[in-house]
C-alpha positions as CSV (number, residue, x, y, z in Angstrom):
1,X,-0.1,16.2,-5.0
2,X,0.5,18.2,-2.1
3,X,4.0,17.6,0.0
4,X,3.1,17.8,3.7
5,X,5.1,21.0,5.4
6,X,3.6,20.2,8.7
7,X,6.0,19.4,11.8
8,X,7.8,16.8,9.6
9,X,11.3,16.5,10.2
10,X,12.8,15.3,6.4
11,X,12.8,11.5,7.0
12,X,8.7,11.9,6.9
13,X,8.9,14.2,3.8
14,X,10.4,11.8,2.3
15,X,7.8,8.8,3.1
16,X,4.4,10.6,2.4
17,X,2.2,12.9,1.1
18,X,-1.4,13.8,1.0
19,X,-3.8,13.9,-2.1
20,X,-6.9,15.7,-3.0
21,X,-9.8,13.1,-2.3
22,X,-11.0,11.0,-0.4
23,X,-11.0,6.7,-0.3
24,X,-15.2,7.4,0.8
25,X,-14.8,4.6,3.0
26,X,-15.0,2.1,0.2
27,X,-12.2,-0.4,-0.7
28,X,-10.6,-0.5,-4.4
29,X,-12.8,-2.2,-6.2
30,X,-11.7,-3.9,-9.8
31,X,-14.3,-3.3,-11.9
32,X,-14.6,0.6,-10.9
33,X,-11.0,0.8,-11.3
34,X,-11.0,-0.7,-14.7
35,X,-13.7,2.0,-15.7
36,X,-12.6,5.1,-14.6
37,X,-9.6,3.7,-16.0
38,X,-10.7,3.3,-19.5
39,X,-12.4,6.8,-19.3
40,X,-9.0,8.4,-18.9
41,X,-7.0,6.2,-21.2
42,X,-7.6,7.5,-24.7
43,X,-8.0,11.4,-23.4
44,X,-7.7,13.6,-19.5
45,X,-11.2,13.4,-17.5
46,X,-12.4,16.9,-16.2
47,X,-13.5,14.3,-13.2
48,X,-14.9,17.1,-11.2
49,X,-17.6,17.5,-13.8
50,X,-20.8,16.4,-12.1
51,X,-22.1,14.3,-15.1
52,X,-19.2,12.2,-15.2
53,X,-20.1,9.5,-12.8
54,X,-23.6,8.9,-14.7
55,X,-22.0,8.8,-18.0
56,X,-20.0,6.0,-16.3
57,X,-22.9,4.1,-14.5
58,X,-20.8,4.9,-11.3
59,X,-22.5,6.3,-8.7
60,X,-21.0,9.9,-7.5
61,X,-19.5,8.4,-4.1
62,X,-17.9,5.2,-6.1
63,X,-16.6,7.7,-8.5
64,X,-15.1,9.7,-5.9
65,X,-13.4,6.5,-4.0
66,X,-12.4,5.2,-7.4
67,X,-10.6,8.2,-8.8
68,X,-8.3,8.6,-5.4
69,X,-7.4,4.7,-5.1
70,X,-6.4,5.4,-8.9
71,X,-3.9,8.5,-7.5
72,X,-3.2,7.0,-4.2
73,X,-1.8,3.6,-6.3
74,X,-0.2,5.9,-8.9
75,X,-2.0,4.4,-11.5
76,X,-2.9,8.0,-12.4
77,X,-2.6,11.5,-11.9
78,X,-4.4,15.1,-10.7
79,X,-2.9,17.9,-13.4
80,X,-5.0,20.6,-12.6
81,X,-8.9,19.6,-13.1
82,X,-7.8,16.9,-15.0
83,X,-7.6,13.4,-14.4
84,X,-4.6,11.5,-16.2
85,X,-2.8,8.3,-16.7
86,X,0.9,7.4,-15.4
87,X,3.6,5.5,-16.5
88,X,3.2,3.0,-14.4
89,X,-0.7,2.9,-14.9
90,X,-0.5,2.5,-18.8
91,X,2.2,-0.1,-18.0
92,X,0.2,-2.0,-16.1
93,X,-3.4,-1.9,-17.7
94,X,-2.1,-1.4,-21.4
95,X,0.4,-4.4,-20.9
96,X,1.3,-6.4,-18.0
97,X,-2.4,-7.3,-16.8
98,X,-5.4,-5.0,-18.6
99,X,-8.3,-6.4,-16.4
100,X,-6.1,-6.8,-13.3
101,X,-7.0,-10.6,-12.8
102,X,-3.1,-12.3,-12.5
103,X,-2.9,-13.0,-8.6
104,X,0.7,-11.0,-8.7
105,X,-1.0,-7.9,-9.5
106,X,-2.5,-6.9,-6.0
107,X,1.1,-7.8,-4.4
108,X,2.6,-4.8,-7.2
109,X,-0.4,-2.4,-6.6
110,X,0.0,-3.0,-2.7
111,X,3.6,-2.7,-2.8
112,X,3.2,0.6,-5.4
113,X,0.7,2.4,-2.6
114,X,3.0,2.0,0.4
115,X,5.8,2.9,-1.6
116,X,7.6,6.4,-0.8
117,X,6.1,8.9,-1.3
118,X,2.8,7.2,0.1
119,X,-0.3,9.2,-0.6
120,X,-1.7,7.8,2.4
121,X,-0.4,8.9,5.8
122,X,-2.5,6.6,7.7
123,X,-2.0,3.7,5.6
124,X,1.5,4.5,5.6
125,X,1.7,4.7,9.5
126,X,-0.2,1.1,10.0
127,X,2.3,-0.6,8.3
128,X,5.5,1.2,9.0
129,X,4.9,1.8,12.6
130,X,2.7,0.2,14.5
131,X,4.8,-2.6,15.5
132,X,2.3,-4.9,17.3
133,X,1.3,-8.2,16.2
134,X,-1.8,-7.9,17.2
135,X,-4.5,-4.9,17.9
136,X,-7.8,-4.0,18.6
137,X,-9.2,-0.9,16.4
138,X,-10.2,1.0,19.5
139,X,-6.4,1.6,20.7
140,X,-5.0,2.2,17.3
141,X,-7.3,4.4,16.1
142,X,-6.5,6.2,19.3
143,X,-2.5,6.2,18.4
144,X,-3.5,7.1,14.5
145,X,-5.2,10.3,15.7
146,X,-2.7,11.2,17.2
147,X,0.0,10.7,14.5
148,X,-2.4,12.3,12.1
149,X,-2.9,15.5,14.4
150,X,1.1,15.8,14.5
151,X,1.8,15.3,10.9
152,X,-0.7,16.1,8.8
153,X,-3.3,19.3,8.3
154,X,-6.3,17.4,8.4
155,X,-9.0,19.2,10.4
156,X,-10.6,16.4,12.4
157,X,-8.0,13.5,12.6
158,X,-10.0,11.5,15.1
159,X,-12.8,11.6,12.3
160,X,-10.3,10.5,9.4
161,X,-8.3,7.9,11.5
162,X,-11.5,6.3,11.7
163,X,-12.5,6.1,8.5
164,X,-8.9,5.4,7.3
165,X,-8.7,2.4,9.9
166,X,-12.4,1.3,9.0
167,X,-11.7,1.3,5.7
168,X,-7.6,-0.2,5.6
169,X,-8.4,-2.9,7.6
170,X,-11.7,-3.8,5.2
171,X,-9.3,-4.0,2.2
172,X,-7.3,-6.9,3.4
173,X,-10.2,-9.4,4.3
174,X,-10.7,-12.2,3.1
175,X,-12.2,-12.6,-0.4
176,X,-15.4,-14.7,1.0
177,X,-16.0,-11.8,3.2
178,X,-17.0,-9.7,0.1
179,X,-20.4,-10.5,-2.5
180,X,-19.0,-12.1,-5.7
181,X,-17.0,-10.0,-8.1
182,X,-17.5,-7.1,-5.5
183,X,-14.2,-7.6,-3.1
184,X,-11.3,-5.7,-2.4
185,X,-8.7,-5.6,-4.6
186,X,-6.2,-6.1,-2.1
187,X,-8.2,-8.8,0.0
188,X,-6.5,-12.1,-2.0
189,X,-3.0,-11.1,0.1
190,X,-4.8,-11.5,2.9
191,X,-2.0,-9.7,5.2
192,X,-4.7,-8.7,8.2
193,X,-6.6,-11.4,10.0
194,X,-9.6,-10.5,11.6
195,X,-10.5,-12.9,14.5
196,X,-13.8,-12.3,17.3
197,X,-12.9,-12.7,20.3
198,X,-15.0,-12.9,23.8
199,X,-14.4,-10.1,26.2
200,X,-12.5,-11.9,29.4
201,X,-15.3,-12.0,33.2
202,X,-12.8,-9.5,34.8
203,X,-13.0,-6.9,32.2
204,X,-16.2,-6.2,33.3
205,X,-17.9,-6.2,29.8
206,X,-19.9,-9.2,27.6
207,X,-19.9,-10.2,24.2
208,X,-16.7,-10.5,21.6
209,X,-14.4,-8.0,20.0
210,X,-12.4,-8.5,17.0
211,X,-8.5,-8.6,17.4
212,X,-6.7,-7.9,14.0
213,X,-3.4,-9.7,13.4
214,X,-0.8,-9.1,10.5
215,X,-0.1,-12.3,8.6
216,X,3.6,-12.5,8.6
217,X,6.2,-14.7,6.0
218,X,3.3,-15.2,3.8
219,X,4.3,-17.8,1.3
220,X,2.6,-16.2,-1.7
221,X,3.9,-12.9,-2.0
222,X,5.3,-13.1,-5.7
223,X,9.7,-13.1,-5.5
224,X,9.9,-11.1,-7.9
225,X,8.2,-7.7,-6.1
226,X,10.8,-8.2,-3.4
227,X,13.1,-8.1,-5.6
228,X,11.8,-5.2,-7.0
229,X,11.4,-3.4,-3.7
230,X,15.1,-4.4,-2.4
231,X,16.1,-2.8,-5.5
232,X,14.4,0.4,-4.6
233,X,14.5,0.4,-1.3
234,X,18.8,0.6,-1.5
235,X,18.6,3.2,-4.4
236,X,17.2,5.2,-1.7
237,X,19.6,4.8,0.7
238,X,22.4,5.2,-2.2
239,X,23.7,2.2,-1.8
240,X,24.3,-1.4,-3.3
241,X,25.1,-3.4,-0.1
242,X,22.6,-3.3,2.6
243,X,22.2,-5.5,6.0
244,X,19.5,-7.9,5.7
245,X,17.8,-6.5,8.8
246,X,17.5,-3.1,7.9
247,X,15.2,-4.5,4.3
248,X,13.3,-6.6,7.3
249,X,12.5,-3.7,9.9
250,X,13.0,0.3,9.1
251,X,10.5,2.2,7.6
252,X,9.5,1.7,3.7
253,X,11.6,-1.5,3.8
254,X,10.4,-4.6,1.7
255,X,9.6,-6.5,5.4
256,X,7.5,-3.9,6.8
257,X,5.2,-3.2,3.3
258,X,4.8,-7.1,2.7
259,X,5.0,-7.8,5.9
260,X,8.3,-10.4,6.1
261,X,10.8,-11.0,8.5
262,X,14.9,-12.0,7.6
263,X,14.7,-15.4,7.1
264,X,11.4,-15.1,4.3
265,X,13.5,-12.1,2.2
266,X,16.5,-14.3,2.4
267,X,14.7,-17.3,0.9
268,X,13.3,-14.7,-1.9
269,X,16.5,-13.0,-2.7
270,X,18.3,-16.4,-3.0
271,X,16.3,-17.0,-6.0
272,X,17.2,-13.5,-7.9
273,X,19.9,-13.5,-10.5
274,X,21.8,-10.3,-9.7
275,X,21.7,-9.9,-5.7
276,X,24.0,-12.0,-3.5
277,X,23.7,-12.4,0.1
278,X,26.9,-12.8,1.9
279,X,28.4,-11.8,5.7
280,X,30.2,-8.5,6.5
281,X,32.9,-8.2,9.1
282,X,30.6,-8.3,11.8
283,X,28.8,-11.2,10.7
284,X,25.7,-10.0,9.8
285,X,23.8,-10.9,6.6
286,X,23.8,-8.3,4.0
287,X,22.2,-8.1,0.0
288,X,25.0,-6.8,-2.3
289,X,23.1,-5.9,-5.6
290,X,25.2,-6.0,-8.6
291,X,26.1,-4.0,-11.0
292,X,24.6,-4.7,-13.9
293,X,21.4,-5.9,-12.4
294,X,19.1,-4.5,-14.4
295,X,15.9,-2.3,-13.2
296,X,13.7,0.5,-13.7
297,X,14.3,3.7,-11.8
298,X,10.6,4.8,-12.5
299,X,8.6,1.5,-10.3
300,X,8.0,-0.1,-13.5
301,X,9.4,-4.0,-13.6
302,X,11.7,-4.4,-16.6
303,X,11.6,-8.4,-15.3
304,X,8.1,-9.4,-16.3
């Protein structure tokens, strides 16, 4: 992984990174995932060998796109030429959920790819700051470029904000928007809603665009991975007591990734032994985490 040096003050060093690779401009798939995965599980793939992908009956694109949403989810690793398992992706494939069919498990590798550092700059920038509820591709793309042409080295960043856009706002889709067994990954959260829409008379122009919306306070997202992501989020910040609002709003807070406002992390936390939410001085709501709450300090949930 290389750490971005690029006119990034620290609070952006802190929050991403970029990778070798590239997503291809496909979506995580779970079958692809599940074998590269097994190719690297007993022993390191030399994945740039260019025999691999046929002894995997992957084709060399979908091997490419499958090998970075492995990195980019921190399911695994670059060391050198090699290809490696982590932790957190023996964790999840050799125990929690081998063939990735629970319905928590996109929630975790959602929240896992968004946490910091995010290998994704773009990705990282849809969620944490474009604020609007809802966008057409044409102007964001337009304010992605130029985020990616201030803090990143990538040589054509109107090229890659395309594709990254293209390709981000794919993943979240609805699953009947995909063949069977061929969807996203991530498209059962079902945080981005694409809607047509006609073009108005005055604007001059005919036929329908498509607005995206972000889904907010969505009922399904699993308690426990908010939990998880408080947990982290004020380990950060060095703390045990933090204002409800500042988990709902700033940057790599548990709001902004699953996309939740006060009120919906207030009626998760409620339910976790080991956080209490009570008022400060000034009234405002805060999350005081105790002490012996119990976590992981490496991602990995010690509550399952």
């Amino acid at each position: 992984m290389q750490q971005l040096q690029l006119n990034l003050g620290t609070h952006f060093l802190a929050d991403f990174a970029e990778v070798r690779g590239s997503h291809q401009g496909l979506y995580p798939e779970v079958l692809r995932l599940r074998r590269v995965w097994d190719a690297i599980a007993s022993s390191a793939l030399e994945y740039s060998r260019p025999e691999i992908p046929g002894k995997l009956g992957i084709g060399s694109r979908q091997f490419d796109s499958t090998v970075y949403w492995l990195v980019v989810l921190k399911l695994a690793e670059y060391q050198q030429n090699y290809l490696m398992p982590t932790e957190r992706g023996r964790w999840l494939f050799e125990q929690f959920d081998p063939y990735l069919e629970y319905p928590e498990t996109p929630w975790l590798l959602h929240y896992w790819g968004l946490e910091p550092p995010c290998l994704m700059p773009a990705w990282w920038w849809l969620f944490n700051k474009l604020n609007h509820p809802e966008v057409e591709q044409d102007g964001v793309r337009s304010q992605l470029t130029k985020f990616l042409q201030t803090h990143t080295e990538r040589r054509n960043p109107a090229e890659m904000a395309q594709k990254d856009l293209t390709t981000i706002l794919s993943c979240y889709q609805r699953p009947e928007s995909f063949a069977w067994g061929r969807g996203s990954l991530l498209s059962p959260l079902r945080l981005i809603r694409a809607t047509e829409i006609e073009y108005f008379k005055r604007s001059g122009k005919t036929g329908f665009y498509t607005q995206y919306s972000w889904v907010f306070n969505n009922r399904c997202v699993p308690t426990k991975w908010i939990v998880l992501a408080t947990v982290q989020y004020a380990d950060r910040k060095q703390t045990r007591q933090i204002p409800l609002a500042q988990l709902a709003y700033k940057p790599n807070s548990p709001g902004q990734i699953f996309k939740l406002g006060e009120d919906a992390i207030a009626n998760h936390l409620e339910q976790a032994e080991g956080i209490e939410l009570a008022f400060d001085t000034n009234n405002r709501l805060q999350a005081k985490i105790s002490d012996s709450f119990q976590h992981s300090s490496n991602g990995i949930p010690n509550f399952c």
